[in-house]
SEVEX-601112 format. One record per residue: residue number from 1; y, x, z of N, C-alpha, C in turn; residue in three letters. Coordinates in pm, whole numbers, plus 50000, padded with zeros to 5 digits. Layout:
BEGIN
> i, n_Y, n_X, n_Z, ca_Y, ca_X, ca_Z, c_Y, c_X, c_Z, aa
> NUM, Y, X, Z, Y, X, Z, Y, X, Z, ALA
...
***
This chain:
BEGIN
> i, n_Y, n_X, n_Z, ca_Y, ca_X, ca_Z, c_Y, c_X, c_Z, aa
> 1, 77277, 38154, 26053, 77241, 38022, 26099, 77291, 37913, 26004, UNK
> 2, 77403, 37940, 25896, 77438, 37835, 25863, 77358, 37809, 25748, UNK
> 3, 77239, 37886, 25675, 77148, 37882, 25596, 77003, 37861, 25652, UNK
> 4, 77061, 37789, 25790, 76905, 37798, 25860, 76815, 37668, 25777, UNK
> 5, 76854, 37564, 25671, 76820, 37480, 25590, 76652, 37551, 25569, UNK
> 6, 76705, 37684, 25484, 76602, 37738, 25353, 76504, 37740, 25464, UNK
> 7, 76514, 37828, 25583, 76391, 37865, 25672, 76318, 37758, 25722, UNK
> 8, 76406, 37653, 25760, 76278, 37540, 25798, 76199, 37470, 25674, UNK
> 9, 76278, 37503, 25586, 76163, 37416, 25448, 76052, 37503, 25417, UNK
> 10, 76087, 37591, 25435, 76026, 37729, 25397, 75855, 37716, 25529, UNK
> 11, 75916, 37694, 25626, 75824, 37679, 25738, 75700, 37553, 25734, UNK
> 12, 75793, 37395, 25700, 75770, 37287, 25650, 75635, 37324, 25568, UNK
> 13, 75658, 37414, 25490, 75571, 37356, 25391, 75451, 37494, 25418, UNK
> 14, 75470, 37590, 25443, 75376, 37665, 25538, 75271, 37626, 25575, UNK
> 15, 75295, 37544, 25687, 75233, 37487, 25795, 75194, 37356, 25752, UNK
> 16, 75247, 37321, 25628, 75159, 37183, 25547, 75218, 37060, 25652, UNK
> 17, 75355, 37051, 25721, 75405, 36972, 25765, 75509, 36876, 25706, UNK
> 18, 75542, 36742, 25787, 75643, 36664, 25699, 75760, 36639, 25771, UNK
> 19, 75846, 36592, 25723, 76023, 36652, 25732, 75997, 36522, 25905, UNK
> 20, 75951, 36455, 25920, 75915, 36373, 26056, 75841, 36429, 26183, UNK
> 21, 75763, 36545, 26155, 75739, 36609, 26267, 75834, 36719, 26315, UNK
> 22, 75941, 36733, 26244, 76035, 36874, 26244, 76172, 36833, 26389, UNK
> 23, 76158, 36849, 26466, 76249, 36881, 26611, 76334, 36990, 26559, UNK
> 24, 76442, 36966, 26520, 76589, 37095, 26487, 76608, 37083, 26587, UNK
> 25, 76675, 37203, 26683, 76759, 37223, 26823, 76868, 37314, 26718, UNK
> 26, 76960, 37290, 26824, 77083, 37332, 26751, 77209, 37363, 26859, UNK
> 27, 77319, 37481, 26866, 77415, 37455, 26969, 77524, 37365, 26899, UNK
> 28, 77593, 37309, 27039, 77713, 37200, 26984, 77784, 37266, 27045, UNK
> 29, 77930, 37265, 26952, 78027, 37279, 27064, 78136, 37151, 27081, UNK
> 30, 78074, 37061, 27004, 78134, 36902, 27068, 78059, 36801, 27160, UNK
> 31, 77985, 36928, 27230, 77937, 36856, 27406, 77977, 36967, 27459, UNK
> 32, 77986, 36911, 27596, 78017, 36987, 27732, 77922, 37093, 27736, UNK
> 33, 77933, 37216, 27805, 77805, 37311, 27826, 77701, 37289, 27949, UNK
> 34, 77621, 37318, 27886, 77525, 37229, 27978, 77440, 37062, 27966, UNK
> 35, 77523, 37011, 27836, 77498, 36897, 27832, 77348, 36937, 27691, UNK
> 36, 77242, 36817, 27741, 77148, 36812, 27654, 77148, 36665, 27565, UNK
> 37, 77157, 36646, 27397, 77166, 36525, 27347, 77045, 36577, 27259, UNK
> 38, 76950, 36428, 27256, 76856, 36381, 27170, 76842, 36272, 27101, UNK
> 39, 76813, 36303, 26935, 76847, 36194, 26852, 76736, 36192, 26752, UNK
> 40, 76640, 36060, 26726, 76591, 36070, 26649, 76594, 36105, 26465, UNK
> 41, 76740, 36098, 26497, 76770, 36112, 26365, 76970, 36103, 26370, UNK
> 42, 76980, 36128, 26226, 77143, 36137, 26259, 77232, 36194, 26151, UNK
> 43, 77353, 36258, 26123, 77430, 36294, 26043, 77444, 36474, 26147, UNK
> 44, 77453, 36574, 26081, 77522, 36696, 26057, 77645, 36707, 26177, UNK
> 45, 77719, 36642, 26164, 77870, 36636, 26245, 77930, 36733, 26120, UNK
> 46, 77962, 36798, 26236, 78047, 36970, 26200, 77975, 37080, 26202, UNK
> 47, 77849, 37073, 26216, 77760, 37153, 26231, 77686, 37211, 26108, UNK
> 48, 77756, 37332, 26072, 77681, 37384, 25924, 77539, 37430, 25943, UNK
> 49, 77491, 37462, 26017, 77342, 37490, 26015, 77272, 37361, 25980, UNK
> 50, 77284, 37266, 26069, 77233, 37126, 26023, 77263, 37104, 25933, UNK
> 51, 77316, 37122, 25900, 77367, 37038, 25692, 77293, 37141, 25645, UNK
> 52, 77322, 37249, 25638, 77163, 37319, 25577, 77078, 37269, 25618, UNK
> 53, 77010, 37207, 25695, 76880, 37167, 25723, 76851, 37041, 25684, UNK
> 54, 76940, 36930, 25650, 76948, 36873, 25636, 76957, 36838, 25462, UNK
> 55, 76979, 36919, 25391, 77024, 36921, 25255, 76901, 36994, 25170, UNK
> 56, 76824, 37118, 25280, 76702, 37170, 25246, 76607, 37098, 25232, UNK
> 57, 76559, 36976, 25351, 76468, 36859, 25402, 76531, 36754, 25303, UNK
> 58, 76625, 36772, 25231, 76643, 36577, 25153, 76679, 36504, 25238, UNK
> 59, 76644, 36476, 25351, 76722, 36385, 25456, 76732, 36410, 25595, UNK
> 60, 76810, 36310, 25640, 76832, 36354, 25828, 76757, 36282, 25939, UNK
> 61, 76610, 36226, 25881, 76538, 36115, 25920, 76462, 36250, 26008, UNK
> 62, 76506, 36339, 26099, 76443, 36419, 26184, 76483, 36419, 26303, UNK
> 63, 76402, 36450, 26418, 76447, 36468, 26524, 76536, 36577, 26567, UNK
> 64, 76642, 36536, 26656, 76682, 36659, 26689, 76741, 36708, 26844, UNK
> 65, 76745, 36804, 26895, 76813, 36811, 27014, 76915, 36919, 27031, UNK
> 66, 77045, 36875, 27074, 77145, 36942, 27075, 77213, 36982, 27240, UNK
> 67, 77235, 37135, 27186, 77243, 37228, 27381, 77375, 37240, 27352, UNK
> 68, 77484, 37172, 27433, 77616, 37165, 27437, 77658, 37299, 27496, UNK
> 69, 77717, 37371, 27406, 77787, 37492, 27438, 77925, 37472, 27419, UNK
> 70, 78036, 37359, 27465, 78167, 37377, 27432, 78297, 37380, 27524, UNK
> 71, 78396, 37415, 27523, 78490, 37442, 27613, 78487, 37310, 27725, UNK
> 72, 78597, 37362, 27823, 78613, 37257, 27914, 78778, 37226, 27842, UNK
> 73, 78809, 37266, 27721, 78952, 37288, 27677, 78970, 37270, 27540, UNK
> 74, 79035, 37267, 27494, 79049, 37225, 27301, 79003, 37373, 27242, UNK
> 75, 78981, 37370, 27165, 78967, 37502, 27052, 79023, 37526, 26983, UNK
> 76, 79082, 37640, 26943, 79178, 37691, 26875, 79094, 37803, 26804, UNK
> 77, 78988, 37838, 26825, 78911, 37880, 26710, 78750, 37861, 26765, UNK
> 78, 78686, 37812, 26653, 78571, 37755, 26708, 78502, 37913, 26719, UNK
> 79, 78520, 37984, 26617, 78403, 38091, 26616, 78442, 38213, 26668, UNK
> 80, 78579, 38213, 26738, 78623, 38307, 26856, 78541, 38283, 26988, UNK
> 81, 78571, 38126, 26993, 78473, 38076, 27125, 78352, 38108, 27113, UNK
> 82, 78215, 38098, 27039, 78096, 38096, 27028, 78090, 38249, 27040, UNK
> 83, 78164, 38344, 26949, 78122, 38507, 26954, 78165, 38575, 27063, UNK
> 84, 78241, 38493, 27168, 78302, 38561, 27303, 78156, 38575, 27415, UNK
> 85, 78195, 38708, 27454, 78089, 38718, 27592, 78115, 38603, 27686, UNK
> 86, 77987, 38551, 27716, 77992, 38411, 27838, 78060, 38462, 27953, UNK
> 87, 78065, 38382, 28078, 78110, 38436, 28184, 78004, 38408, 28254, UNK
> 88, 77972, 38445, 28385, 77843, 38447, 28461, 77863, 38336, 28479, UNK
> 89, 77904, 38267, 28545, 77870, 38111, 28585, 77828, 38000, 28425, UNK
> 90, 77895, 38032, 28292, 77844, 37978, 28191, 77716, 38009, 28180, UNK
> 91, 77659, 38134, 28191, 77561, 38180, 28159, 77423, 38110, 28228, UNK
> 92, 77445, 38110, 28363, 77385, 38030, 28475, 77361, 37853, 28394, UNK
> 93, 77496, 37829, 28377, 77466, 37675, 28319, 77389, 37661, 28183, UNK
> 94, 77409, 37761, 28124, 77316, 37775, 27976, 77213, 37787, 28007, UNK
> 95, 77152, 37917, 28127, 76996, 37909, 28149, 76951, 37808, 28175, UNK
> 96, 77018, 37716, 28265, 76923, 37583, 28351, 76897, 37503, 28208, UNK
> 97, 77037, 37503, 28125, 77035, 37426, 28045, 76920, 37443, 27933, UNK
> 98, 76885, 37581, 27915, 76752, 37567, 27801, 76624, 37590, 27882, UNK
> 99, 76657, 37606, 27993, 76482, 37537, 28100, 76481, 37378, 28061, UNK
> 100, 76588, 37320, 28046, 76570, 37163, 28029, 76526, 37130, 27921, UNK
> 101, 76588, 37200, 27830, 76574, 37219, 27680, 76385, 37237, 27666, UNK
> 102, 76400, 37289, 27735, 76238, 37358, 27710, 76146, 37233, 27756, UNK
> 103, 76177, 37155, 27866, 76092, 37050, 27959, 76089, 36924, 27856, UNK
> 104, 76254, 36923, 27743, 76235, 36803, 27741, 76184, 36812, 27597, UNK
> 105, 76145, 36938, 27537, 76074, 36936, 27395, 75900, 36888, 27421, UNK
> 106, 75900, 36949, 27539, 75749, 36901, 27593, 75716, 36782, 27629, UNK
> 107, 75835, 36750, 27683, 75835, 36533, 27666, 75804, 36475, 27565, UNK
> 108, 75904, 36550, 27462, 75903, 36455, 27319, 75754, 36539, 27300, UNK
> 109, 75687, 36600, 27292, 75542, 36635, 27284, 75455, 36531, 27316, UNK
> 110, 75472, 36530, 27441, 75334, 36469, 27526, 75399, 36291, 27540, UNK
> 111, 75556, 36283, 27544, 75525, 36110, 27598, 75641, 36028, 27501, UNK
> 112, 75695, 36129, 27402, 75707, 36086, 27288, 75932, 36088, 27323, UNK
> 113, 75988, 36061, 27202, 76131, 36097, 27194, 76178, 35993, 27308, UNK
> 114, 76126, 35893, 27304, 76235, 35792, 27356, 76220, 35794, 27526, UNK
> 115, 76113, 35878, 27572, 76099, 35921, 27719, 76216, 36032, 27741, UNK
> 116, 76183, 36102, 27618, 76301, 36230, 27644, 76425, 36152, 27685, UNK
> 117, 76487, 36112, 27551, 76597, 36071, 27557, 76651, 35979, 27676, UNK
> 118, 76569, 35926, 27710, 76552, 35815, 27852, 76624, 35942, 27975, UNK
> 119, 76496, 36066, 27958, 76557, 36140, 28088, 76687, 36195, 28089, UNK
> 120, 76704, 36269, 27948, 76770, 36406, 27928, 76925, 36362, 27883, UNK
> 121, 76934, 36268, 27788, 77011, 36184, 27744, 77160, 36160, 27853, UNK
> 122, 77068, 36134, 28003, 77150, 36096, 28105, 77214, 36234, 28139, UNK
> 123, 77177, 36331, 28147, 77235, 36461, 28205, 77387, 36464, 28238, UNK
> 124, 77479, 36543, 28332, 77563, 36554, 28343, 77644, 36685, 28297, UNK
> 125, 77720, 36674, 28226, 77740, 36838, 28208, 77790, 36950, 28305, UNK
> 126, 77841, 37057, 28280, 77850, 37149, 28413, 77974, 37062, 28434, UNK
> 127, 78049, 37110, 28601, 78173, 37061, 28663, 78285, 37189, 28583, UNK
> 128, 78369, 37164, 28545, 78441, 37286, 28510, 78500, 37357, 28642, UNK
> 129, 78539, 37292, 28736, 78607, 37295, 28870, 78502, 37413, 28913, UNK
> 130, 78339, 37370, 28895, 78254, 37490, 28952, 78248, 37626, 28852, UNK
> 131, 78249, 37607, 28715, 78281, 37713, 28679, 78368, 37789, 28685, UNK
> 132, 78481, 37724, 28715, 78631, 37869, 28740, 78614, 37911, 28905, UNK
> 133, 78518, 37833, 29000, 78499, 37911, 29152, 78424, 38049, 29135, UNK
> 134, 78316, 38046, 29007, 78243, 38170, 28996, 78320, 38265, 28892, UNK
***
């Protein structure tokens, strides 16, 4: 993933498309899990896949939407956390969370980014309190 740059240029130009119709989704783990963020455009963060994608494309003038996969707790290793088996109740909050994922790519489809972002933008992330009951 962190060379996922080459594949979307690679795709880009395939499909005879320009770096403005391209929607990157991407996991964060500097949102809550469960949380959905949409940005018409933006900087990388900490996120090495995006900087590949971003460095492949020439610029960050793309849309993007980001599925918050991150602790309710600090990290002490980011890529211990991400390669660990979920727990059922995360898992639950990840599904709903890429049904949303899924509703709100079809927004930015049909009624354009700034409807998305209007809905999805607002989301709440999971309660942690409900994840340690399951």
């Amino acid at each position: 993933m962190n060379l996922s740059g080459i594949s979307v240029r690679e795709l880009l130009g395939k499909y005879e498309l320009d770096v403005p119709d391209l929607l990157a989704l991407w996991d964060e783990t500097q949102l809550p899990l469960g949380t959905i963020r949409i940005h018409p455009e933006g900087s990388a963060g900490s996120h090495n896949g995006a900087k590949s994608v971003i460095s492949s494309v020439g610029t960050q003038e793309f849309a993007r939407l980001r599925l918050g996969c991150g602790p309710d707790h600090p990290l002490s290793s980011r890529k211990e956390y991400v390669l660990r088996p979920m727990k059922k109740a995360e898992l639950e909050v990840a599904a709903e969370m890429i049904g949303e994922a899924g509703d709100a790519v079809e927004m930015i489809l049909t009624q354009g980014i700034d409807a998305a972002m209007t809905k999805y933008n607002r989301r709440k992330p999971a309660d942690p309190e409900e994840l340690e009951e399951k």
